[in-house]
Structures are given as C-alpha cells and as structure tokens.
mmCIF file of the N, C-alpha and C atoms, coordinates in Angstrom:
data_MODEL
# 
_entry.id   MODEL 
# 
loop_
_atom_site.group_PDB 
_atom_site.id 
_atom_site.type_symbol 
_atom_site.label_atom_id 
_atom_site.label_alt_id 
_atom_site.label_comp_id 
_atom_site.label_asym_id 
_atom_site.label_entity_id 
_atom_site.label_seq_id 
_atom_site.pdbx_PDB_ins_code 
_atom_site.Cartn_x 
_atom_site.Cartn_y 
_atom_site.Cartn_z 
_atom_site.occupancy 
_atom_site.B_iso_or_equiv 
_atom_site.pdbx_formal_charge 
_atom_site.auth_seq_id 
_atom_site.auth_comp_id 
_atom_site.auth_asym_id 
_atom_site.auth_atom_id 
_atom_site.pdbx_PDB_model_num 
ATOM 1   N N  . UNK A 1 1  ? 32.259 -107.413 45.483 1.00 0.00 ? 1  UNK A N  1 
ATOM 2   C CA . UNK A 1 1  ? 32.158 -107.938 44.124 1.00 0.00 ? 1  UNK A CA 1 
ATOM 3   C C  . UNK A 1 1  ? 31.567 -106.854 43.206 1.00 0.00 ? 1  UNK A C  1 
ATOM 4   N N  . UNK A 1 2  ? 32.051 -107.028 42.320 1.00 0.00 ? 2  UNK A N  1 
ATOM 5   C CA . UNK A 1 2  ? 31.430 -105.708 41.385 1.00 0.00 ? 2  UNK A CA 1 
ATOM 6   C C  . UNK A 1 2  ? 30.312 -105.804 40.960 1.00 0.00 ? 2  UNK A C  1 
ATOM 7   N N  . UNK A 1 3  ? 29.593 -104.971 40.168 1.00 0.00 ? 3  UNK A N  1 
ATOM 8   C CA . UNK A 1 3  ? 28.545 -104.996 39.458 1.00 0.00 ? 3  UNK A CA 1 
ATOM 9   C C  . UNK A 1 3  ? 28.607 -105.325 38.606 1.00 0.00 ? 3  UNK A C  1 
ATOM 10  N N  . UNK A 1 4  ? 27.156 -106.109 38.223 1.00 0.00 ? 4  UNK A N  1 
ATOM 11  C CA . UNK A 1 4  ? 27.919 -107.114 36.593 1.00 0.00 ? 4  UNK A CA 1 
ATOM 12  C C  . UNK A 1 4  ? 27.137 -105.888 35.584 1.00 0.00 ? 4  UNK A C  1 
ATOM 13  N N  . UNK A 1 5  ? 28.013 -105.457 34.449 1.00 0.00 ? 5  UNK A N  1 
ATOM 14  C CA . UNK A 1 5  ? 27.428 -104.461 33.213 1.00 0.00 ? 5  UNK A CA 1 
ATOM 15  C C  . UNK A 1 5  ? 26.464 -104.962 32.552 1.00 0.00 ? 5  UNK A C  1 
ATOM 16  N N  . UNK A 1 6  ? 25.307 -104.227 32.718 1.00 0.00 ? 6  UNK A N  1 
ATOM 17  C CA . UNK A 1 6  ? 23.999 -104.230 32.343 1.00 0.00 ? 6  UNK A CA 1 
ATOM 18  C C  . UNK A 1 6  ? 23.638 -104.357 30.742 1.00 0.00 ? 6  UNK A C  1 
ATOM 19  N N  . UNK A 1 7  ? 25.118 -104.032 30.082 1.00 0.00 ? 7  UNK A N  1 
ATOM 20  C CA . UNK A 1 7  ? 24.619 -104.155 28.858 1.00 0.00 ? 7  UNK A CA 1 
ATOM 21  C C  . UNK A 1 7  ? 25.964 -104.763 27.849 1.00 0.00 ? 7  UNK A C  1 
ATOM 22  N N  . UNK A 1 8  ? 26.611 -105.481 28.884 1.00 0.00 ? 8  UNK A N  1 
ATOM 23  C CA . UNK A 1 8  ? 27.307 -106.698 27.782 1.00 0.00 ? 8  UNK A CA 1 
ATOM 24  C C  . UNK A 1 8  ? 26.897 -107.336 27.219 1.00 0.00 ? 8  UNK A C  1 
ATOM 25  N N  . UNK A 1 9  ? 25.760 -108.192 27.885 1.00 0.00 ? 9  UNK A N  1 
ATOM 26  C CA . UNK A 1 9  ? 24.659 -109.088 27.002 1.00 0.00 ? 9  UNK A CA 1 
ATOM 27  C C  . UNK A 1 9  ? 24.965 -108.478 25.418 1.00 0.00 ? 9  UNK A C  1 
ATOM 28  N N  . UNK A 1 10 ? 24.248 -107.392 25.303 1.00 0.00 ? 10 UNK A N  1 
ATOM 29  C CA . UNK A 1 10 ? 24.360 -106.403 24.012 1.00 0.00 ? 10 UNK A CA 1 
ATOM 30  C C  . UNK A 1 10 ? 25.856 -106.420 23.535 1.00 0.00 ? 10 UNK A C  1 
ATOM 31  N N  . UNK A 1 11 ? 26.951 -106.001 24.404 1.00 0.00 ? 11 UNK A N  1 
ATOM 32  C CA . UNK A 1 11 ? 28.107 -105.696 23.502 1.00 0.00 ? 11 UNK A CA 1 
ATOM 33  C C  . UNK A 1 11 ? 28.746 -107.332 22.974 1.00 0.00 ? 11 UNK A C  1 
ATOM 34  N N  . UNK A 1 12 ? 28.576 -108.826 23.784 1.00 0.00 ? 12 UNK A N  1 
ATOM 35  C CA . UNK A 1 12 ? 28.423 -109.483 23.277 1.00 0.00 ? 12 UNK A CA 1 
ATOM 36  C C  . UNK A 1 12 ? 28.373 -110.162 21.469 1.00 0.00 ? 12 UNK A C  1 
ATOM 37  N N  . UNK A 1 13 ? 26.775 -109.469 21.989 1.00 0.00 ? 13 UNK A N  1 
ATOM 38  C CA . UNK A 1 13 ? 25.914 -110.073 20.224 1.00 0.00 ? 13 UNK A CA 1 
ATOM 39  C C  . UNK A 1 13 ? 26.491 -109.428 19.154 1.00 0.00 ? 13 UNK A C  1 
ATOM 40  N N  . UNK A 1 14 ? 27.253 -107.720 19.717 1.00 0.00 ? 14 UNK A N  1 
ATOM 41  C CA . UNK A 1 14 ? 27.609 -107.384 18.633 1.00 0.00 ? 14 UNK A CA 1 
ATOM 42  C C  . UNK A 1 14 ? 29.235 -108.080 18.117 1.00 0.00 ? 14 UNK A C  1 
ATOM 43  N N  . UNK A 1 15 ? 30.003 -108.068 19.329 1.00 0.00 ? 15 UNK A N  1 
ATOM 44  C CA . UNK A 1 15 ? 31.320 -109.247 18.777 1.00 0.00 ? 15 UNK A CA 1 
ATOM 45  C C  . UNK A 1 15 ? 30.707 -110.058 18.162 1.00 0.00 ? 15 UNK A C  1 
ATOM 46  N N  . UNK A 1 16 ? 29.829 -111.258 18.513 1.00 0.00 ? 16 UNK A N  1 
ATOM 47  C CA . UNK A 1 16 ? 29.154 -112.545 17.647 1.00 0.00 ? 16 UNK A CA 1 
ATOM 48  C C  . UNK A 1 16 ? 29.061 -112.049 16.389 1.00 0.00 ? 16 UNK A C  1 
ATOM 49  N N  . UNK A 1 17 ? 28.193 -110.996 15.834 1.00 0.00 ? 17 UNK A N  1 
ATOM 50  C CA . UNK A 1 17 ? 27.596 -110.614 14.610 1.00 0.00 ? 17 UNK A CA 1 
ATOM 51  C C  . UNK A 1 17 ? 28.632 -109.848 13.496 1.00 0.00 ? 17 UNK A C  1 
ATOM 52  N N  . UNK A 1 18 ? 29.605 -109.081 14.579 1.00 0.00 ? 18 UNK A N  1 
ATOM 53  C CA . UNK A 1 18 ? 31.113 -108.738 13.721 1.00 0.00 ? 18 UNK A CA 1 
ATOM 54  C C  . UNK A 1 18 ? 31.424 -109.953 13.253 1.00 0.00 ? 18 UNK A C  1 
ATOM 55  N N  . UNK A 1 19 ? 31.733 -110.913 13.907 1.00 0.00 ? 19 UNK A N  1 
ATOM 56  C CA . UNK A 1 19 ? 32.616 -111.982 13.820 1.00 0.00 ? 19 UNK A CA 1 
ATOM 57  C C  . UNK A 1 19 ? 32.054 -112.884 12.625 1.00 0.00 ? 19 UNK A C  1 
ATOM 58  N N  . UNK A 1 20 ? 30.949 -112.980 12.854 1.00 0.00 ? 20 UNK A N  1 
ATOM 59  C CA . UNK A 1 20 ? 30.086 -113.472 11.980 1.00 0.00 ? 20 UNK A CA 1 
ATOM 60  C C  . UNK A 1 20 ? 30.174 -113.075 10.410 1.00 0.00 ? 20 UNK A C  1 
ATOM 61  N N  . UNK A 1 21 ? 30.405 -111.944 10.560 1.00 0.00 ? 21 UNK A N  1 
ATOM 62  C CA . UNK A 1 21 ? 29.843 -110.925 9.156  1.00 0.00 ? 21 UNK A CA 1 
ATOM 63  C C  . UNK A 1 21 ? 30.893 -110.233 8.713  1.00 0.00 ? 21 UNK A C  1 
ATOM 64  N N  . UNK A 1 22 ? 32.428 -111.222 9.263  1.00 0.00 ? 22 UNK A N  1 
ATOM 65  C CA . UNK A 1 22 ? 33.760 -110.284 8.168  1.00 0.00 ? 22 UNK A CA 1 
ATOM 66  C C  . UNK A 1 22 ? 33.621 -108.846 8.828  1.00 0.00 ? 22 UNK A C  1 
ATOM 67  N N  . UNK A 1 23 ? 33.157 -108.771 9.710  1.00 0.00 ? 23 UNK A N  1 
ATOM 68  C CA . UNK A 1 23 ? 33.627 -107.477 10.705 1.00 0.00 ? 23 UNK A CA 1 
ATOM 69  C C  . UNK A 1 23 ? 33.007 -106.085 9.595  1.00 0.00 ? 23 UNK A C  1 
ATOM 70  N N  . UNK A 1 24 ? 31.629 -106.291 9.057  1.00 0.00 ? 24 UNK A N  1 
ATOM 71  C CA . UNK A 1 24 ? 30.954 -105.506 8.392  1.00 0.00 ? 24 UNK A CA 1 
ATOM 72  C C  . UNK A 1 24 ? 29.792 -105.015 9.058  1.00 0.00 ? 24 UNK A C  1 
ATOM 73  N N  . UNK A 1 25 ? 30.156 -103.735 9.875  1.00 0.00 ? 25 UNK A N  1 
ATOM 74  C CA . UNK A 1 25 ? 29.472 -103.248 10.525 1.00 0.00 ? 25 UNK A CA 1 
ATOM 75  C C  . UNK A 1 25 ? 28.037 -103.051 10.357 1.00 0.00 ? 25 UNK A C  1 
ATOM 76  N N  . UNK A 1 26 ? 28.306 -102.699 8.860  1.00 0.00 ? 26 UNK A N  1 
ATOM 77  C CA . UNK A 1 26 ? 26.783 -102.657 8.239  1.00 0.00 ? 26 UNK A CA 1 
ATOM 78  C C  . UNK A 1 26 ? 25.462 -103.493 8.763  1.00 0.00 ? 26 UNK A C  1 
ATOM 79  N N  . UNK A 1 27 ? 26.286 -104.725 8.383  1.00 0.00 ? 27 UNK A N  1 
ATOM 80  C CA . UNK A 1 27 ? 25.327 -105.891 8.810  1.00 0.00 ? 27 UNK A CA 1 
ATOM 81  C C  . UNK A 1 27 ? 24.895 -106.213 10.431 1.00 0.00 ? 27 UNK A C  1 
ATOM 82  N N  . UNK A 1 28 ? 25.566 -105.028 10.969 1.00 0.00 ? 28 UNK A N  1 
ATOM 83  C CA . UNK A 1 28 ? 25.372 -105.469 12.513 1.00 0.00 ? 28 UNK A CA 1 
ATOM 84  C C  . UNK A 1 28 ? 24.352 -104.111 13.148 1.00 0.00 ? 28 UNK A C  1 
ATOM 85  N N  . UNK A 1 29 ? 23.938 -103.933 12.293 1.00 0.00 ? 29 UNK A N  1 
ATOM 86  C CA . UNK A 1 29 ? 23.214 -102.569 12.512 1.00 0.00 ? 29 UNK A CA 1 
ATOM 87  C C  . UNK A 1 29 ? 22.221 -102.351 13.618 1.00 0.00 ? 29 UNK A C  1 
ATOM 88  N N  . UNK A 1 30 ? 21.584 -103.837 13.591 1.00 0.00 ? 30 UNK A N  1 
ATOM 89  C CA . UNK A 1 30 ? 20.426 -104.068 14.586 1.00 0.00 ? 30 UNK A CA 1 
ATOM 90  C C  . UNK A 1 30 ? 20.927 -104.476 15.976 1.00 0.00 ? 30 UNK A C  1 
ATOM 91  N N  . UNK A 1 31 ? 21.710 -104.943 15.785 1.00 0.00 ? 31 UNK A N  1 
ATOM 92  C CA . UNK A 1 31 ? 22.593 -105.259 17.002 1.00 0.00 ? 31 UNK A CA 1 
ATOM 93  C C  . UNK A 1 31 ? 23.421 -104.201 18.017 1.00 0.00 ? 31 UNK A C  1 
ATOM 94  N N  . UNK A 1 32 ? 23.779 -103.719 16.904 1.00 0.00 ? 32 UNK A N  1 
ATOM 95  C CA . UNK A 1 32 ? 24.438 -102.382 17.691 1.00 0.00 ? 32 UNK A CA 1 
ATOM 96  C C  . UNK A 1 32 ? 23.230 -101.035 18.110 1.00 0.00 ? 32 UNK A C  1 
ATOM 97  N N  . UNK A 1 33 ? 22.314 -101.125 17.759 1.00 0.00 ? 33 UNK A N  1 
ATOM 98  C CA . UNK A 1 33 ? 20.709 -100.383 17.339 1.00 0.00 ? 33 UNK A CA 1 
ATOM 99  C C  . UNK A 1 33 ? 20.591 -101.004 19.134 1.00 0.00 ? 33 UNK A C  1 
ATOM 100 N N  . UNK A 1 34 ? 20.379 -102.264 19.833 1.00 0.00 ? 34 UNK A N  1 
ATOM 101 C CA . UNK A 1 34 ? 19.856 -102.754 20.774 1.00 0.00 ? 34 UNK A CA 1 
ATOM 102 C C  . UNK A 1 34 ? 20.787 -102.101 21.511 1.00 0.00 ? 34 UNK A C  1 
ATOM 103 N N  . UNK A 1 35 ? 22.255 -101.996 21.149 1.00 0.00 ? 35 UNK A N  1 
ATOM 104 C CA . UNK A 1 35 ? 23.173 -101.597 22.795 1.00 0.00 ? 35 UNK A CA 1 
ATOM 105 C C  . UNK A 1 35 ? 23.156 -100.361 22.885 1.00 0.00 ? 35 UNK A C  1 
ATOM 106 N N  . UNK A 1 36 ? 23.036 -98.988  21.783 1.00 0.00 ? 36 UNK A N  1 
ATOM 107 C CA . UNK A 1 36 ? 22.610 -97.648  21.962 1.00 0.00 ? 36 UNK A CA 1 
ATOM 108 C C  . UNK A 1 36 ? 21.080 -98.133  22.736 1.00 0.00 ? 36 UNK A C  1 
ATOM 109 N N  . UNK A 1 37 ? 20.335 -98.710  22.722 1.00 0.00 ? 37 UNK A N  1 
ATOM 110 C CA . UNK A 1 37 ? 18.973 -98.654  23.197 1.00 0.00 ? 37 UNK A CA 1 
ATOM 111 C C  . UNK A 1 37 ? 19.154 -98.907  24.719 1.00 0.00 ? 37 UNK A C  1 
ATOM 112 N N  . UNK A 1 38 ? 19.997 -100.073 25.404 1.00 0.00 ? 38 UNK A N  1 
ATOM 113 C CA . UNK A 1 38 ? 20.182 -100.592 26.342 1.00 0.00 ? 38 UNK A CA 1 
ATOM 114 C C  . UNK A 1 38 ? 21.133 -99.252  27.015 1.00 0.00 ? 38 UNK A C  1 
ATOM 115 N N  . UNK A 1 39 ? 22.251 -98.569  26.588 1.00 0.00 ? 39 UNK A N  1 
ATOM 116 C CA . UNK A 1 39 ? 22.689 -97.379  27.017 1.00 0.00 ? 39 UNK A CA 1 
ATOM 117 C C  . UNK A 1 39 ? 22.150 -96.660  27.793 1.00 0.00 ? 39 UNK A C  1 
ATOM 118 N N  . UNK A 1 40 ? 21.135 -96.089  26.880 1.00 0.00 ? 40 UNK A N  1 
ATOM 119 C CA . UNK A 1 40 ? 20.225 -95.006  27.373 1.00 0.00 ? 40 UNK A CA 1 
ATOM 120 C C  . UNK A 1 40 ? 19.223 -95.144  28.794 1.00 0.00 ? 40 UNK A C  1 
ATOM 121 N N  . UNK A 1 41 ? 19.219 -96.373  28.897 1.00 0.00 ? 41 UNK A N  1 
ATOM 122 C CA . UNK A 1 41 ? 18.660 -96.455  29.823 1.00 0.00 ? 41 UNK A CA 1 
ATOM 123 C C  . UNK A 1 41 ? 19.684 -96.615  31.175 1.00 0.00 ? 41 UNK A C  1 
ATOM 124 N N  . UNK A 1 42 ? 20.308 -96.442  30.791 1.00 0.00 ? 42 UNK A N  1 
ATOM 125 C CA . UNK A 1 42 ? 21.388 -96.462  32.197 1.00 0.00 ? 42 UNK A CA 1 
ATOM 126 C C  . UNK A 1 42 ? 21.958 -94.885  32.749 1.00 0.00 ? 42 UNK A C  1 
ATOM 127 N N  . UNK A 1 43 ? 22.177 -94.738  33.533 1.00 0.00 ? 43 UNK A N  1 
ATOM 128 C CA . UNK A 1 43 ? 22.568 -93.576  33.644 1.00 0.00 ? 43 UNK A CA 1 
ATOM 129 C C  . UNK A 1 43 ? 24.385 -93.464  33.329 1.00 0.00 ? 43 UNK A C  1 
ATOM 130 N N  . UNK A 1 44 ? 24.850 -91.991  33.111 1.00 0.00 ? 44 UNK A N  1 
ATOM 131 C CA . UNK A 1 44 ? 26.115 -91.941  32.359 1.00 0.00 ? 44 UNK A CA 1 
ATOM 132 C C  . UNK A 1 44 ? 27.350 -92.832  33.719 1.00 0.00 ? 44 UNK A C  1 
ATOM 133 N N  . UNK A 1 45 ? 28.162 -93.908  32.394 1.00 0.00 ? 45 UNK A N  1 
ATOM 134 C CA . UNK A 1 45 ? 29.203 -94.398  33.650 1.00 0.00 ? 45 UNK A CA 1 
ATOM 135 C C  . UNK A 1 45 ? 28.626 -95.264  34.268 1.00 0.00 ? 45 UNK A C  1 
ATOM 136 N N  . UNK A 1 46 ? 27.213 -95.672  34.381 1.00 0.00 ? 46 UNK A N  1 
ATOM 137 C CA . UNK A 1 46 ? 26.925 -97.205  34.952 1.00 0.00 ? 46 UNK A CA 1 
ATOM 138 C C  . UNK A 1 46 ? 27.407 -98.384  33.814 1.00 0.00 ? 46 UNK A C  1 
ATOM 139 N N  . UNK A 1 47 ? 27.177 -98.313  32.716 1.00 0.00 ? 47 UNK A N  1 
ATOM 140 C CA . UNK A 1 47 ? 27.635 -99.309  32.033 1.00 0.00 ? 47 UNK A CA 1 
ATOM 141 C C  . UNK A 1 47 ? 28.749 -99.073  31.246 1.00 0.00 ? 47 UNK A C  1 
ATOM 142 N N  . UNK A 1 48 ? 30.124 -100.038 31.729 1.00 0.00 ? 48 UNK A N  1 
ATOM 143 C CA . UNK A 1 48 ? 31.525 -99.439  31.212 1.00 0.00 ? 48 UNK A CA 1 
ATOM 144 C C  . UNK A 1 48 ? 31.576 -99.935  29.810 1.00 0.00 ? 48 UNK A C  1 
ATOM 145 N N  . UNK A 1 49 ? 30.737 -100.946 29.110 1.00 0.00 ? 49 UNK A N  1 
ATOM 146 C CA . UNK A 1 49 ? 30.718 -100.805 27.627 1.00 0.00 ? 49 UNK A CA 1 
ATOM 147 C C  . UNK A 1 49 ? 29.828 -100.025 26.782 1.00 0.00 ? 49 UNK A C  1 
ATOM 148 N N  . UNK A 1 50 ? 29.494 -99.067  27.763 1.00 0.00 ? 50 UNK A N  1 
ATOM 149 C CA . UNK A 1 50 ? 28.364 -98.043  27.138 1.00 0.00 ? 50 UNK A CA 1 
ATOM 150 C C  . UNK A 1 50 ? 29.541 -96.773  26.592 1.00 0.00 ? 50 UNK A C  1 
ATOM 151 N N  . UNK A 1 51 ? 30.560 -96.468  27.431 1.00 0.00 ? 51 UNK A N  1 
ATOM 152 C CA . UNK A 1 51 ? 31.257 -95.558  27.358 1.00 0.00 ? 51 UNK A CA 1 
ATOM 153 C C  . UNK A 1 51 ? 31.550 -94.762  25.797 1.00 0.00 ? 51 UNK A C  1 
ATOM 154 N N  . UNK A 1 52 ? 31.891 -95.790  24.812 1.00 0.00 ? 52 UNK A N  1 
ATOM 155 C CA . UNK A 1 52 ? 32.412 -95.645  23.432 1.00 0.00 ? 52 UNK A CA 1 
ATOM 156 C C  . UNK A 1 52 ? 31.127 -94.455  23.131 1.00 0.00 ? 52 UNK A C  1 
ATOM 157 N N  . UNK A 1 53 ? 30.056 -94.886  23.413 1.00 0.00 ? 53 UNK A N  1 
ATOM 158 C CA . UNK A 1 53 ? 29.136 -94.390  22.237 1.00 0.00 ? 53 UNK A CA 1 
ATOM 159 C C  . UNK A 1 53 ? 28.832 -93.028  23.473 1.00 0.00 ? 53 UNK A C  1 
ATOM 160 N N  . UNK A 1 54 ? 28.797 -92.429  24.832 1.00 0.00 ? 54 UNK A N  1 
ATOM 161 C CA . UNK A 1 54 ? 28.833 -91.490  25.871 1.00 0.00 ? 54 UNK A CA 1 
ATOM 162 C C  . UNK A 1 54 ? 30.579 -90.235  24.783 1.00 0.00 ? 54 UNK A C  1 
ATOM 163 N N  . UNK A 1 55 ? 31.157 -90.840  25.074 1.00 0.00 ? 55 UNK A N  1 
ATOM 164 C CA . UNK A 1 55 ? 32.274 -90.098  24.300 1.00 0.00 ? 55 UNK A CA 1 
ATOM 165 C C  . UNK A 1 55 ? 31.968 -89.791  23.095 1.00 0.00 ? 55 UNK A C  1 
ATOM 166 N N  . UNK A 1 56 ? 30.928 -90.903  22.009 1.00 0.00 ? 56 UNK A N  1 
ATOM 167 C CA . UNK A 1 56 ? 30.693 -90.349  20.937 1.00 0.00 ? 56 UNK A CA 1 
ATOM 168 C C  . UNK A 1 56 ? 29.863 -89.009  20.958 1.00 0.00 ? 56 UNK A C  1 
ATOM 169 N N  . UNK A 1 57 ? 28.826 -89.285  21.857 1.00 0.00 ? 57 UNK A N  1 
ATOM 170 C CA . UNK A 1 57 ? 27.742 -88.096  22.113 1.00 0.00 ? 57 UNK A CA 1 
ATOM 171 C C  . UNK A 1 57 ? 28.409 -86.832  22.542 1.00 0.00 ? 57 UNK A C  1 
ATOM 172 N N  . UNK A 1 58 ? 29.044 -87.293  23.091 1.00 0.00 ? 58 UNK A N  1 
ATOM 173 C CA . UNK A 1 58 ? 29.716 -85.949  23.889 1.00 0.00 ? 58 UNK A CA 1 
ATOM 174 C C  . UNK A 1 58 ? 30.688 -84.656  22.677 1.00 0.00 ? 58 UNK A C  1 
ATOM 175 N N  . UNK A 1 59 ? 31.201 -85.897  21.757 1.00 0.00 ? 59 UNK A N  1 
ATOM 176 C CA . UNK A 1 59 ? 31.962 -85.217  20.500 1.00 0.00 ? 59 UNK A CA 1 
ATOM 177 C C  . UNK A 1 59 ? 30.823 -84.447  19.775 1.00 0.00 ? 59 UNK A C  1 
ATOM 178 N N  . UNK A 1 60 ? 29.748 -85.220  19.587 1.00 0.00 ? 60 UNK A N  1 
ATOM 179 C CA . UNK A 1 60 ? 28.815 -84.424  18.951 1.00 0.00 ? 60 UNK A CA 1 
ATOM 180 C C  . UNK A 1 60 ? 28.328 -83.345  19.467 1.00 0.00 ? 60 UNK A C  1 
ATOM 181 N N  . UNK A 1 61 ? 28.043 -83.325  20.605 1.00 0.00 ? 61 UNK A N  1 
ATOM 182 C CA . UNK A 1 61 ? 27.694 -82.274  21.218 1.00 0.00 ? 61 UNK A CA 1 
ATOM 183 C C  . UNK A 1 61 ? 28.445 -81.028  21.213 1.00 0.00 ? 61 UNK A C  1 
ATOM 184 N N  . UNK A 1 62 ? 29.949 -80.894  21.138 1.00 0.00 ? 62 UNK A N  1 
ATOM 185 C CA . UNK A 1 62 ? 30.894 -79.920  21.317 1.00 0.00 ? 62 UNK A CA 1 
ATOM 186 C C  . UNK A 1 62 ? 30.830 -79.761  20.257 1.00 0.00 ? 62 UNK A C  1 
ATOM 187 N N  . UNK A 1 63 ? 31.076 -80.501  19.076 1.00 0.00 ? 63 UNK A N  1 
ATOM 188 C CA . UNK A 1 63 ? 31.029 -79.782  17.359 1.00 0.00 ? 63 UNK A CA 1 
ATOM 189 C C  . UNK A 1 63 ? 30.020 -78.728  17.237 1.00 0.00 ? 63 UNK A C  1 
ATOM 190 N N  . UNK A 1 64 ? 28.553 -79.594  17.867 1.00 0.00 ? 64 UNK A N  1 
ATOM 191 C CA . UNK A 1 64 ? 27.248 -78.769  17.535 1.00 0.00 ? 64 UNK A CA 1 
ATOM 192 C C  . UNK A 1 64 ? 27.545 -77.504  17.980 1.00 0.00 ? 64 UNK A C  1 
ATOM 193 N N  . UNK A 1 65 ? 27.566 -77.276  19.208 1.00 0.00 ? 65 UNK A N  1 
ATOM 194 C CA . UNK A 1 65 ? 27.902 -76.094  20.035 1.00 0.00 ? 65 UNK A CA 1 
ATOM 195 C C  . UNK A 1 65 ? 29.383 -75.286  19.339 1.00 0.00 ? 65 UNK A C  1 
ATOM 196 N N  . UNK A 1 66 ? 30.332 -75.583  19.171 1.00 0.00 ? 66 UNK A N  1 
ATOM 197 C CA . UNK A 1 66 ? 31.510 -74.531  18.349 1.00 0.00 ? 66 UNK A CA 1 
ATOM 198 C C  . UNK A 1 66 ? 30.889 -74.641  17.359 1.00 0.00 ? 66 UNK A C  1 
ATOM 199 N N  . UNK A 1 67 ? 29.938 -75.123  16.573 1.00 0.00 ? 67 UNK A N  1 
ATOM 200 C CA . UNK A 1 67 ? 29.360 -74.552  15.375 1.00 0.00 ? 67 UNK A CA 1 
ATOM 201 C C  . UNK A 1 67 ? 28.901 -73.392  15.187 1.00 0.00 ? 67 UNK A C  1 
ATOM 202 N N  . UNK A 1 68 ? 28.549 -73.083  16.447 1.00 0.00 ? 68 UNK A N  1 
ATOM 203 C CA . UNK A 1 68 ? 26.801 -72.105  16.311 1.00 0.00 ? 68 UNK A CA 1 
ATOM 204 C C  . UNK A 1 68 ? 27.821 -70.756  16.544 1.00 0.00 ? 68 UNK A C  1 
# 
C-alpha cells in the first residue's frame, strides 16, 4: 500500500480556498504559505504534491546560476 502524502492535507485547503475565492490566488496566500512550509520539511520526492513548487526552486536556481 502506498504511502499516504504528507502534505495533501495542505494541497487540499488550497483547492477549498481557490474554489472559494474565484480562483484568486491572492487570497490564498496563507494557505499556500502552509504547503511551501509543510514541503520543506520533507525531503525532495517524498511528497508528490510538493513537486510543483521543487521544479519551481530548481528553475530558480539555474536562472540564478546562468546569471552570474
């Protein structure tokens, strides 16, 4: 049986709070604030709805670096 993702709980609240709020991210700020928080504490690839924001970092990281 698989492992249940440690931080759906989080990706959850943030569907609820999109859904809620005309899909205005803005307003979901705190919400999405808890699942970067819940991320980090996982190591990379344990949590498969962590991934989006691991790929985001990772983009940032390569810009930073071909910057310099």
């Amino acid at each position: 049986m698989p492992q249940k993702d440690p931080c759906q709980k989080q990706a959850c609240e943030i569907q609820k709070c999109l859904q809620a709020n005309n899909y205005m991210e803005s307003k979901c700020q705190a919400v999405i604030q808890e699942l970067r928080k819940c991320c980090a504490r996982y190591p990379k690839g344990r949590s498969p709805v962590c991934s989006g924001f691991e790929k985001e970092e990772e983009e940032k990281l390569a810009l930073k670096s071909a910057s310099k």
